[in-house]
SEFIZA-3560 file (N, C-alpha, C; in Angstrom, 3 decimals):
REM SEFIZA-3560
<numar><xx>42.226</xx><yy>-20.344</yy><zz>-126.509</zz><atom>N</atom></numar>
<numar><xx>43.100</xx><yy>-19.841</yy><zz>-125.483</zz><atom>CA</atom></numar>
<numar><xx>42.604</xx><yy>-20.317</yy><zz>-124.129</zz><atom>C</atom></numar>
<numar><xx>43.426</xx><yy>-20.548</yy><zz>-123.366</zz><atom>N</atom></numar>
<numar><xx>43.120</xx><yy>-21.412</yy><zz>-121.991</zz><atom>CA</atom></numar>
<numar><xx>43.362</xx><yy>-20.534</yy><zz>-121.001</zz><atom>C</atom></numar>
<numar><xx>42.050</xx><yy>-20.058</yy><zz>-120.129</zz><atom>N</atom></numar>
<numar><xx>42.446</xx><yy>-18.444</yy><zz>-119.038</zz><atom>CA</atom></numar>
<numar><xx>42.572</xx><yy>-19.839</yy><zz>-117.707</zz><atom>C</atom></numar>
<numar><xx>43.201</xx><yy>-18.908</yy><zz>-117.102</zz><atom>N</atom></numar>
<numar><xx>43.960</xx><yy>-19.536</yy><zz>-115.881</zz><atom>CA</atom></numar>
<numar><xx>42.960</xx><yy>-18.783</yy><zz>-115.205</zz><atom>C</atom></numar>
<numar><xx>42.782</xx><yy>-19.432</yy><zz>-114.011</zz><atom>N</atom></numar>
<numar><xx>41.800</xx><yy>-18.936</yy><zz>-112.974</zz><atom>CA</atom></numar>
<numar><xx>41.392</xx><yy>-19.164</yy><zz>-111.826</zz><atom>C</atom></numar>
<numar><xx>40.819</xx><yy>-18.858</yy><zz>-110.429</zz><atom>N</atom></numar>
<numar><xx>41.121</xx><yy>-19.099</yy><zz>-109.359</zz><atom>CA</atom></numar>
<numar><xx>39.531</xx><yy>-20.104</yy><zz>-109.338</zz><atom>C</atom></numar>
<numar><xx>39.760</xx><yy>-20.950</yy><zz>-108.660</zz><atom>N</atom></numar>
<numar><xx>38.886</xx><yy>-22.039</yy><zz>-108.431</zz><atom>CA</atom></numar>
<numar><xx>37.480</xx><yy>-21.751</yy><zz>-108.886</zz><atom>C</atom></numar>
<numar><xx>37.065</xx><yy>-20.802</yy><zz>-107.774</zz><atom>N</atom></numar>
<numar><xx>35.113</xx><yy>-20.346</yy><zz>-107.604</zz><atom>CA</atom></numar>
<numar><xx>34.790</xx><yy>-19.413</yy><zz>-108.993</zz><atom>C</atom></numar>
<numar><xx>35.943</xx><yy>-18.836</yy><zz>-109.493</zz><atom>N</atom></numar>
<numar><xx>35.115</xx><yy>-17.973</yy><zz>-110.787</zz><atom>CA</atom></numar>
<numar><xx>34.766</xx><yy>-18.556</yy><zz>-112.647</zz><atom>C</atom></numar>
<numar><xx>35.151</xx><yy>-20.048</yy><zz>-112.600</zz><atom>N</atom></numar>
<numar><xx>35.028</xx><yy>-20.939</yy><zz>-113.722</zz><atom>CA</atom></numar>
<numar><xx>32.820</xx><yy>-20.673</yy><zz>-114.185</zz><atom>C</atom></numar>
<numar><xx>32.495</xx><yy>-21.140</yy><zz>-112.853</zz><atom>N</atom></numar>
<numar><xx>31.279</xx><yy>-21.309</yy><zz>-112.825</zz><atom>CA</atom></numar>
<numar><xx>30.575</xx><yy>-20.184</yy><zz>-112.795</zz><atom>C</atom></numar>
<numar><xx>31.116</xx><yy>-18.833</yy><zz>-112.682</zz><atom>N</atom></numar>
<numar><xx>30.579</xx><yy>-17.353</yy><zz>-112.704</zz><atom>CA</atom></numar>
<numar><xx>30.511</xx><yy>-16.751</yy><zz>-113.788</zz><atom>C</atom></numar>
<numar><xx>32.086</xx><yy>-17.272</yy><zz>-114.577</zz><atom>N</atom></numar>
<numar><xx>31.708</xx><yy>-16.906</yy><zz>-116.168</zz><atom>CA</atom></numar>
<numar><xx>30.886</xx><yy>-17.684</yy><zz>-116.936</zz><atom>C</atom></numar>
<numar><xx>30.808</xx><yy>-19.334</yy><zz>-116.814</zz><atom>N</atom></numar>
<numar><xx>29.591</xx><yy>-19.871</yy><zz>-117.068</zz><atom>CA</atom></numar>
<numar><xx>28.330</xx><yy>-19.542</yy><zz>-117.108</zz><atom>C</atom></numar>
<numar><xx>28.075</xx><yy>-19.066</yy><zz>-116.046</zz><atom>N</atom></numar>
<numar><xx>26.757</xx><yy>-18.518</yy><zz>-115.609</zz><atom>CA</atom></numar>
<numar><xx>26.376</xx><yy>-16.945</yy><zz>-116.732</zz><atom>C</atom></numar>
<numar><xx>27.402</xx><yy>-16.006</yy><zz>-116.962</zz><atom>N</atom></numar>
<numar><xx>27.756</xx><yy>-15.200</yy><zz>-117.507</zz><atom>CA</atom></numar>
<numar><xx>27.328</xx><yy>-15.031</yy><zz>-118.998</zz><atom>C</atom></numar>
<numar><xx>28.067</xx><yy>-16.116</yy><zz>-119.423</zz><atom>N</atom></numar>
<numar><xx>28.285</xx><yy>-16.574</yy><zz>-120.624</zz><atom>CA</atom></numar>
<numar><xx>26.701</xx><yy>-17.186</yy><zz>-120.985</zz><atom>C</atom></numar>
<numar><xx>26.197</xx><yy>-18.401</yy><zz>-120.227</zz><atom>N</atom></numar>
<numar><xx>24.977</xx><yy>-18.415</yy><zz>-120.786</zz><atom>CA</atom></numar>
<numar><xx>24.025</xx><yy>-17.775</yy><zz>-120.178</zz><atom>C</atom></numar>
<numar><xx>23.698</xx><yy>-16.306</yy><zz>-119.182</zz><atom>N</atom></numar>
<numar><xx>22.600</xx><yy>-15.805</yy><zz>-119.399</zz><atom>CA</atom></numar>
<numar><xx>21.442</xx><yy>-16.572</yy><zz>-118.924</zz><atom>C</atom></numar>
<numar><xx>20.033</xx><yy>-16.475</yy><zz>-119.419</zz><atom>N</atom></numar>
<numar><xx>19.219</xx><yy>-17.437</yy><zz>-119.258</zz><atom>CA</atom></numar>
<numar><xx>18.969</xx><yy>-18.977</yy><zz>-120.325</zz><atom>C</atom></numar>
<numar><xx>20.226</xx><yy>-19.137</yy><zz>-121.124</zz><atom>N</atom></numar>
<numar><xx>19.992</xx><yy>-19.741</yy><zz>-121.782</zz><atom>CA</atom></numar>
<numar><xx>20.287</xx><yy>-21.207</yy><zz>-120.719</zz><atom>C</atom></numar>
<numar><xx>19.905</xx><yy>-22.655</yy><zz>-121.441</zz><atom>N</atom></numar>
<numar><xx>20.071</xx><yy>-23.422</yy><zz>-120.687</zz><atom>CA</atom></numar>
<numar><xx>21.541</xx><yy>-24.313</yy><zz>-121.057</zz><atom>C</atom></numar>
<numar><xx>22.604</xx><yy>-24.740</yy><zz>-119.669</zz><atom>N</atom></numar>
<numar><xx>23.566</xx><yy>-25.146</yy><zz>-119.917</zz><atom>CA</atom></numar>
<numar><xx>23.268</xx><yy>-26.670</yy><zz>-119.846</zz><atom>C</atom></numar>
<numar><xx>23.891</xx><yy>-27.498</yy><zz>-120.194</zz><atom>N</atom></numar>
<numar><xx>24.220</xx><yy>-28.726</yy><zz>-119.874</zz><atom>CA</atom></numar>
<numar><xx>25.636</xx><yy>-29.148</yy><zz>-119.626</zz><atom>C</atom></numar>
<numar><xx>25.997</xx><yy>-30.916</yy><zz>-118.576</zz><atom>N</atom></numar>
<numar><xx>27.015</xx><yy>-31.185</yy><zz>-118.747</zz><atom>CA</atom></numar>
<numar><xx>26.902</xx><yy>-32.447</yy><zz>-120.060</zz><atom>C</atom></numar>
<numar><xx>28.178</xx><yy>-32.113</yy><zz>-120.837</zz><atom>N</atom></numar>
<numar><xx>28.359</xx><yy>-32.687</yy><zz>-121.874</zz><atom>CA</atom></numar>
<numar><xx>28.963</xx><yy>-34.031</yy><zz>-121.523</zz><atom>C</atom></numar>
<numar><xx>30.680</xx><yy>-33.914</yy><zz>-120.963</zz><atom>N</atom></numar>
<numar><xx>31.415</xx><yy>-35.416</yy><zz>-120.721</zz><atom>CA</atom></numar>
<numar><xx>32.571</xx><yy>-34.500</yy><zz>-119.940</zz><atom>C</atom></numar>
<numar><xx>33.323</xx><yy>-35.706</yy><zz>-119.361</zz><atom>N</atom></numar>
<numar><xx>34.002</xx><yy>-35.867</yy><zz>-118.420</zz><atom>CA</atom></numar>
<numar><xx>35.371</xx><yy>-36.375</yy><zz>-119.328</zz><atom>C</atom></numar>
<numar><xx>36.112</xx><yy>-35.563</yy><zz>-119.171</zz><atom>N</atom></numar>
<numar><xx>37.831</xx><yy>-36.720</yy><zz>-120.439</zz><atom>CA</atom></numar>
<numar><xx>38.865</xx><yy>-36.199</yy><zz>-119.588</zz><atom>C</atom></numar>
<numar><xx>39.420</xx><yy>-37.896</yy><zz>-118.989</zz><atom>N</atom></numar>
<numar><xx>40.618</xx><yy>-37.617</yy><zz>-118.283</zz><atom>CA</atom></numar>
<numar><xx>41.736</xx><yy>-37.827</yy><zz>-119.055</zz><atom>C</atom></numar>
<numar><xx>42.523</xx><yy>-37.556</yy><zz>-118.704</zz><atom>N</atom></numar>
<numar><xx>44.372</xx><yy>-37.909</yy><zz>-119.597</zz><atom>CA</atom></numar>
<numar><xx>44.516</xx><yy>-39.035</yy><zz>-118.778</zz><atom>C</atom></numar>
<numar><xx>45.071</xx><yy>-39.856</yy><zz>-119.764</zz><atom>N</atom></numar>
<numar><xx>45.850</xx><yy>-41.034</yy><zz>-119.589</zz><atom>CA</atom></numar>
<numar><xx>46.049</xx><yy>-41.625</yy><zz>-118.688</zz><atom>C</atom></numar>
<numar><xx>46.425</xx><yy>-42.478</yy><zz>-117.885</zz><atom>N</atom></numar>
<numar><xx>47.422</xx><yy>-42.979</yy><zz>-116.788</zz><atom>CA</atom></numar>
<numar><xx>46.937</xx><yy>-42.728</yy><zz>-115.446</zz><atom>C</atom></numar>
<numar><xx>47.761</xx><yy>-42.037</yy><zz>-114.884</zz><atom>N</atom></numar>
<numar><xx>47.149</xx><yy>-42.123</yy><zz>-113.148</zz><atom>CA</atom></numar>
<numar><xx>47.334</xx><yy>-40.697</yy><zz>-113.218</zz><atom>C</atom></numar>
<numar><xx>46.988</xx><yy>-39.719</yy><zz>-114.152</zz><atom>N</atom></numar>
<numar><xx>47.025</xx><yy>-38.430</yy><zz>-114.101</zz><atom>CA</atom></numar>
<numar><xx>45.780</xx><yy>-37.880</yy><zz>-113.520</zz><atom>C</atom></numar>
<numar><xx>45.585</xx><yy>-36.798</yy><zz>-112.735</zz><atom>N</atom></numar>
<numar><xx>44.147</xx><yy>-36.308</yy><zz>-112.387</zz><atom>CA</atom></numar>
<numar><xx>43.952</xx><yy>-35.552</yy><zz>-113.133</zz><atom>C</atom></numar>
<numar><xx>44.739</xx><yy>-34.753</yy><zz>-113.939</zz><atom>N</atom></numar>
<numar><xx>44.040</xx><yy>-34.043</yy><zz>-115.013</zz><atom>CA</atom></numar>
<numar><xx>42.813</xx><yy>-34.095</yy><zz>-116.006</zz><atom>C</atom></numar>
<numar><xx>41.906</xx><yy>-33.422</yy><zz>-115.654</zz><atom>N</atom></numar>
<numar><xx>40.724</xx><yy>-33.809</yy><zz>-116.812</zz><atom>CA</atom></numar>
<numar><xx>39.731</xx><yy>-32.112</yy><zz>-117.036</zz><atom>C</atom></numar>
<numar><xx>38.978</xx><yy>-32.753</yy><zz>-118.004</zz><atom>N</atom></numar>
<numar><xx>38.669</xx><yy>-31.058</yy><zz>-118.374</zz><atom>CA</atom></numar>
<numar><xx>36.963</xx><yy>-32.417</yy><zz>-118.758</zz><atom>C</atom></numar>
<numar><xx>35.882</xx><yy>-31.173</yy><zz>-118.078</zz><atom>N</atom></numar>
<numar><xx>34.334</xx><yy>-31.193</yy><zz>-117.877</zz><atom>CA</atom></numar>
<numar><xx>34.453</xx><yy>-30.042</yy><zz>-118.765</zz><atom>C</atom></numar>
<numar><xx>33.143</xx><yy>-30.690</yy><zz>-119.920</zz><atom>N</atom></numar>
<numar><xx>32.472</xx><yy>-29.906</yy><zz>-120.577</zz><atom>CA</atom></numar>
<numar><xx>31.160</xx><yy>-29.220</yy><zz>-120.854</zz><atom>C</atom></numar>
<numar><xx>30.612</xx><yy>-28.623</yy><zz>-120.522</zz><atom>N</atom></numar>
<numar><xx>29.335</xx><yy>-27.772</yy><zz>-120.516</zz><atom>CA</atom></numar>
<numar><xx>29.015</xx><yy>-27.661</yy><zz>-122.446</zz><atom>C</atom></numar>
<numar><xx>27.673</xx><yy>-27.596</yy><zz>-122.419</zz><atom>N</atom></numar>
<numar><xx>27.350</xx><yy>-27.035</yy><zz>-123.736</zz><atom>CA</atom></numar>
<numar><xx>26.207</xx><yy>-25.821</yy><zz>-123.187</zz><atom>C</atom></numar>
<numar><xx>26.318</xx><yy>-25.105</yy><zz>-124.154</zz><atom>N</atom></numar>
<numar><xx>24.816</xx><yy>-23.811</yy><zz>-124.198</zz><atom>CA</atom></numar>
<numar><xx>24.312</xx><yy>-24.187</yy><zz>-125.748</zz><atom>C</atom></numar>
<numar><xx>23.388</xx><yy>-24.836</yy><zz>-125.857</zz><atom>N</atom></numar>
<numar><xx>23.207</xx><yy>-25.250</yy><zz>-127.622</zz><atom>CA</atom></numar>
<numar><xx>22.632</xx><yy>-24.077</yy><zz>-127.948</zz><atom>C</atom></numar>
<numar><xx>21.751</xx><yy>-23.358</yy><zz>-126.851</zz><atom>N</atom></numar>
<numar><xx>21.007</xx><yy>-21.746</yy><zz>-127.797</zz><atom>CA</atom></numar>
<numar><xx>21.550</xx><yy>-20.698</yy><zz>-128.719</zz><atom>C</atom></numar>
<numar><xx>23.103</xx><yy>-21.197</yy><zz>-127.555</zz><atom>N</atom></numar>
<numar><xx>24.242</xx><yy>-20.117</yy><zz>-128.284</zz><atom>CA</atom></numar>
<numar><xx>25.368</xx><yy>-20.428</yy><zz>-129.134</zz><atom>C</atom></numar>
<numar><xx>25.702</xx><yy>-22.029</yy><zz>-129.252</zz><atom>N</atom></numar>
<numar><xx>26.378</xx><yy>-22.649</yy><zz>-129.926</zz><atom>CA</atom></numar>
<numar><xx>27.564</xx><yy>-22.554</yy><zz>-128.992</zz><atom>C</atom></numar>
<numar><xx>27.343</xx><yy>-22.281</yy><zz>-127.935</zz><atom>N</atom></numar>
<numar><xx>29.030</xx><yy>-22.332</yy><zz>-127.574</zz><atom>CA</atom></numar>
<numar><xx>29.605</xx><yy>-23.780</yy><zz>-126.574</zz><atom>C</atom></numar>
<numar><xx>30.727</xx><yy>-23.882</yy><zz>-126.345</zz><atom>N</atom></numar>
<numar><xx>31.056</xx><yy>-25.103</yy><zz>-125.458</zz><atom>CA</atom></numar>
<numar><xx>31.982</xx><yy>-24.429</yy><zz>-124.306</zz><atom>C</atom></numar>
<numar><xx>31.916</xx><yy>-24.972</yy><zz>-123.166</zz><atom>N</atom></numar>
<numar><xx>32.436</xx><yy>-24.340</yy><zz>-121.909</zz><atom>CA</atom></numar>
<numar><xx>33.767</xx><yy>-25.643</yy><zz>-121.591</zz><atom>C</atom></numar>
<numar><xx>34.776</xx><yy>-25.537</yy><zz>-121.527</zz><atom>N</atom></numar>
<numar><xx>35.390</xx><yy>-26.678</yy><zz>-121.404</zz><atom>CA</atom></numar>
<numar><xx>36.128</xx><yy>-25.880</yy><zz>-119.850</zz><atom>C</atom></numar>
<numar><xx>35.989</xx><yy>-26.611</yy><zz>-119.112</zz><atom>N</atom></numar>
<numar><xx>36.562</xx><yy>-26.529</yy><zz>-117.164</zz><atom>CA</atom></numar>
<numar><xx>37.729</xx><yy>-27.307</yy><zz>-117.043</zz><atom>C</atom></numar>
<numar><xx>38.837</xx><yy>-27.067</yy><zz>-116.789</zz><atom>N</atom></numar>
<numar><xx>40.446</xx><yy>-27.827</yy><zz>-117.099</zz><atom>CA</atom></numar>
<numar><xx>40.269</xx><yy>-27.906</yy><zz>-115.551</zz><atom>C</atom></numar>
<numar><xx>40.635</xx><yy>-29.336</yy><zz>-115.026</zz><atom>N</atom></numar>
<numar><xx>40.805</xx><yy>-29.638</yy><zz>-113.367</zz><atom>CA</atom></numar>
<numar><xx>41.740</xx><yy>-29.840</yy><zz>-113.195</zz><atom>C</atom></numar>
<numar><xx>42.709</xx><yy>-30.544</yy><zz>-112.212</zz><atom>N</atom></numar>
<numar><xx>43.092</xx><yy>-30.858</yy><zz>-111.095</zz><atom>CA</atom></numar>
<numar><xx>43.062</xx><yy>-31.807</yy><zz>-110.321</zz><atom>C</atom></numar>
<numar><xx>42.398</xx><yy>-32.849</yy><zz>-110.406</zz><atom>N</atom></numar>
<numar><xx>41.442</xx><yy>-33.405</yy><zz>-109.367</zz><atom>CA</atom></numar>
<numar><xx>40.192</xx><yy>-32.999</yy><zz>-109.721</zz><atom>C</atom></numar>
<numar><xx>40.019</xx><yy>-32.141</yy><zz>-108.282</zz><atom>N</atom></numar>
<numar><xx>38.323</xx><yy>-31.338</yy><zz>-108.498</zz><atom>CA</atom></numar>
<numar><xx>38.739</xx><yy>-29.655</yy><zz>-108.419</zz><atom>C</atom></numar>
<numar><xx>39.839</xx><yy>-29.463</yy><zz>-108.191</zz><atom>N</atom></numar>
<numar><xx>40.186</xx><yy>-27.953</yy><zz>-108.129</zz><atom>CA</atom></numar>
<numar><xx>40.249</xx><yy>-27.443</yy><zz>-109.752</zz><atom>C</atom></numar>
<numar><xx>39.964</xx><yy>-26.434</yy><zz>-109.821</zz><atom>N</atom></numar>
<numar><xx>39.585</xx><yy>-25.510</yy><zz>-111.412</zz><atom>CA</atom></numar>
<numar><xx>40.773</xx><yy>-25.460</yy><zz>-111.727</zz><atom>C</atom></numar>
<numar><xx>41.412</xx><yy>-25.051</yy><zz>-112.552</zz><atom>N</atom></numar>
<numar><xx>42.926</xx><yy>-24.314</yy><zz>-113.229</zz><atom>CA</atom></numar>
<numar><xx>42.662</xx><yy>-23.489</yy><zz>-113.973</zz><atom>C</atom></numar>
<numar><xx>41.666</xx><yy>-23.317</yy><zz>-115.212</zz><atom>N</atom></numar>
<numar><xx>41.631</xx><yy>-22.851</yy><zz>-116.083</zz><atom>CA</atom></numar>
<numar><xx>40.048</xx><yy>-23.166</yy><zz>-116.959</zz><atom>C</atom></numar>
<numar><xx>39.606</xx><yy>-22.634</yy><zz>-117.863</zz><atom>N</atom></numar>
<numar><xx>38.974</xx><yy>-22.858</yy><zz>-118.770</zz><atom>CA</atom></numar>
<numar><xx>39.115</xx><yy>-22.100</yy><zz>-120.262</zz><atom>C</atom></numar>
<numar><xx>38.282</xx><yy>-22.790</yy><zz>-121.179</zz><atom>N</atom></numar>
<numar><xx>38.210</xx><yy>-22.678</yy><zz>-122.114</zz><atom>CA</atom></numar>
<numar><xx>37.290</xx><yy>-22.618</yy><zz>-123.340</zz><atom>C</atom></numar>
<numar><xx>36.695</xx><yy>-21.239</yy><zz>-123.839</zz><atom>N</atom></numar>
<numar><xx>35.246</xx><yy>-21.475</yy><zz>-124.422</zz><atom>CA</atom></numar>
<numar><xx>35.376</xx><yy>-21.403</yy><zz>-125.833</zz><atom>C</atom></numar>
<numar><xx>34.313</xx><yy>-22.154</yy><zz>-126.913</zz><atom>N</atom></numar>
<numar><xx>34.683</xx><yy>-22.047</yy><zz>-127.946</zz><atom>CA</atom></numar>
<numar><xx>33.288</xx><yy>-21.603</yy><zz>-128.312</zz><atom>C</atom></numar>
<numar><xx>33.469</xx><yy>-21.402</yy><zz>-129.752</zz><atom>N</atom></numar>
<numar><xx>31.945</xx><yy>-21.145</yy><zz>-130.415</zz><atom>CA</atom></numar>
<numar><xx>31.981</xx><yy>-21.619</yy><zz>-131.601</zz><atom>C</atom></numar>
<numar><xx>30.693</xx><yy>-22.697</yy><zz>-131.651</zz><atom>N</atom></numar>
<numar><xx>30.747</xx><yy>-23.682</yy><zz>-132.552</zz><atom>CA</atom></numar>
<numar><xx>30.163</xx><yy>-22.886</yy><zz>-133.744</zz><atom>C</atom></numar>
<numar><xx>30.139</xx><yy>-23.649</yy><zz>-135.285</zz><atom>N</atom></numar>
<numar><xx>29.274</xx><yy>-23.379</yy><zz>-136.198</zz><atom>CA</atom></numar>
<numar><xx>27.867</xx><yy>-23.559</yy><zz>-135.815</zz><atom>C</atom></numar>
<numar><xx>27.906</xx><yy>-25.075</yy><zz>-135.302</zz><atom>N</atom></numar>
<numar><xx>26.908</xx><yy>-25.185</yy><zz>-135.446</zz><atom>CA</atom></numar>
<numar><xx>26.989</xx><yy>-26.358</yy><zz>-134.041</zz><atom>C</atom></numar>
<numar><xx>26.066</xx><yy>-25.963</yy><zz>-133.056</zz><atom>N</atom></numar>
<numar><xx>26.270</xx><yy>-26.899</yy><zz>-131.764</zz><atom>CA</atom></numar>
<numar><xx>26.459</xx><yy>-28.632</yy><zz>-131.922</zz><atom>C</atom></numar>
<numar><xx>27.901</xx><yy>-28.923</yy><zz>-131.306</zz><atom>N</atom></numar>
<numar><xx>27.865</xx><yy>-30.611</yy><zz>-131.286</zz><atom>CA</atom></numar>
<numar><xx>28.633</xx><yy>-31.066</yy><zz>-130.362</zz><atom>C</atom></numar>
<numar><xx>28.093</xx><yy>-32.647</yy><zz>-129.388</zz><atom>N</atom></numar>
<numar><xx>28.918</xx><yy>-32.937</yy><zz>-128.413</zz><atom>CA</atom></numar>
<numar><xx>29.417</xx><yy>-33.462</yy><zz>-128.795</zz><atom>C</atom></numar>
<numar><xx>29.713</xx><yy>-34.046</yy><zz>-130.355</zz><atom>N</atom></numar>
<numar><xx>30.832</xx><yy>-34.733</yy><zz>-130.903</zz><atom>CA</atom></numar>
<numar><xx>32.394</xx><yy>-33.810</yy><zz>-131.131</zz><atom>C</atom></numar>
<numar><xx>31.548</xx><yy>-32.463</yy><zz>-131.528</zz><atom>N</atom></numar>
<numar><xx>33.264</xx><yy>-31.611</yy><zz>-131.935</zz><atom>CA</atom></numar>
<numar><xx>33.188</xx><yy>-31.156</yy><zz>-129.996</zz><atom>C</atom></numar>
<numar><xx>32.345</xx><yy>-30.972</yy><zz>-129.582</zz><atom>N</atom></numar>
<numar><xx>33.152</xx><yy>-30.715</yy><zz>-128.205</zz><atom>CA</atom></numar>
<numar><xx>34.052</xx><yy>-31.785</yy><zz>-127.435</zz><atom>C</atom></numar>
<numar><xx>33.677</xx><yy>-33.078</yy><zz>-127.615</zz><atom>N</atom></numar>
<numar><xx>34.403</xx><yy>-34.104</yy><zz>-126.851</zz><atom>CA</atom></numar>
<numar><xx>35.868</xx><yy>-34.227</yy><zz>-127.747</zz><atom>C</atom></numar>
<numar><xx>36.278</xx><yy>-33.907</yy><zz>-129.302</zz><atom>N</atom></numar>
<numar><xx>37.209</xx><yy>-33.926</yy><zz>-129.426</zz><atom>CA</atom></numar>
<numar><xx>37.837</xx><yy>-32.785</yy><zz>-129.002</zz><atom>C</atom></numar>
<numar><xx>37.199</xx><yy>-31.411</yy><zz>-129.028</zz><atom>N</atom></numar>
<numar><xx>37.610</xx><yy>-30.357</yy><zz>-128.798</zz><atom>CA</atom></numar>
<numar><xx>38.571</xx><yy>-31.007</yy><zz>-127.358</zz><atom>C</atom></numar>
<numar><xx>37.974</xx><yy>-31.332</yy><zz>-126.107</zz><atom>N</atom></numar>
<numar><xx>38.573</xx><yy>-31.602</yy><zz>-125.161</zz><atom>CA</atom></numar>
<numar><xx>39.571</xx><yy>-32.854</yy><zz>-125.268</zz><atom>C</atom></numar>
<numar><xx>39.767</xx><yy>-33.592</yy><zz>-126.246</zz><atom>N</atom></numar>
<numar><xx>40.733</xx><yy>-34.347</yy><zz>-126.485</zz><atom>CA</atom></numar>
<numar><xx>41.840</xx><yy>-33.606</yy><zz>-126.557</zz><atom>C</atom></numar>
<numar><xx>41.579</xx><yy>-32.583</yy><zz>-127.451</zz><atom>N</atom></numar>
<numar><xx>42.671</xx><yy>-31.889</yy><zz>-128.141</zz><atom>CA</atom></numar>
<numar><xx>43.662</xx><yy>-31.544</yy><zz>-126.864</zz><atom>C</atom></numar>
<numar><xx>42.720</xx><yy>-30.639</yy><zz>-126.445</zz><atom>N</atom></numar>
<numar><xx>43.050</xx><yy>-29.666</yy><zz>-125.339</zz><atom>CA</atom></numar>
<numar><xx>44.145</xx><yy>-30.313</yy><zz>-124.305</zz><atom>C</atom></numar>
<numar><xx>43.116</xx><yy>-31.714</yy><zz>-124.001</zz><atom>N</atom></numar>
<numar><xx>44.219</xx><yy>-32.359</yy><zz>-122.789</zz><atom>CA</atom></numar>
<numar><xx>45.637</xx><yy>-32.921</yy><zz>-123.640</zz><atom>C</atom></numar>
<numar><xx>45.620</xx><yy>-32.857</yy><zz>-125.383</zz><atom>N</atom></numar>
<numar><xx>46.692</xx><yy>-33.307</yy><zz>-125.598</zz><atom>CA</atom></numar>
<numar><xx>47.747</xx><yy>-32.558</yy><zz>-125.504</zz><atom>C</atom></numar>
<numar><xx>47.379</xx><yy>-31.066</yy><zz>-125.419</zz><atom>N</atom></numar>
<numar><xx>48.077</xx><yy>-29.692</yy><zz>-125.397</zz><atom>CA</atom></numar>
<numar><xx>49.038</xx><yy>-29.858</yy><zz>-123.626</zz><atom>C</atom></numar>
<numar><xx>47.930</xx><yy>-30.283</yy><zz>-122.728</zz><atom>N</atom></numar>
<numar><xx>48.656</xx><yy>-29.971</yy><zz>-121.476</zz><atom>CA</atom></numar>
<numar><xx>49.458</xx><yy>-31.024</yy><zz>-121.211</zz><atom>C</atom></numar>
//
């Protein structure tokens, strides 16, 4: 599910979400063409989860968190394929 959200609070639930665990950025996947749409992905591997940030440009719209079986930046980078194929 993709929460809609005002710019500054993407990175608060991030922060939230991993606690003291450590985040990383995963990849960067734009859509197609001369679209600015693109969604940045975060991983937390402690917790298995993936943070996917839906942009704009550089302005937030939305995000989207999943929780893996088992942590990978391979199912997260399709994960964000998917996603931008949705919007």
């Amino acid at each position: 599910m993709i929460i809609e959200t005002m710019s500054e609070r993407p990175r608060i639930a991030l922060a939230q979400i991993a606690g003291s665990s450590r985040v990383s950025r995963i990849h960067t996947q734009y859509k197609p063409g001369n679209s600015t749409t693109n969604i940045v992905s975060y991983g937390i591997p402690a917790k298995d989860i993936v943070f996917h940030l839906i942009r704009n440009g550089r302005e937030c719209v939305g995000f989207e968190v999943k929780h893996l079986d088992k942590y990978s930046m391979k199912e997260a980078i399709q994960q964000a394929r998917a996603i931008l194929n949705e919007l």
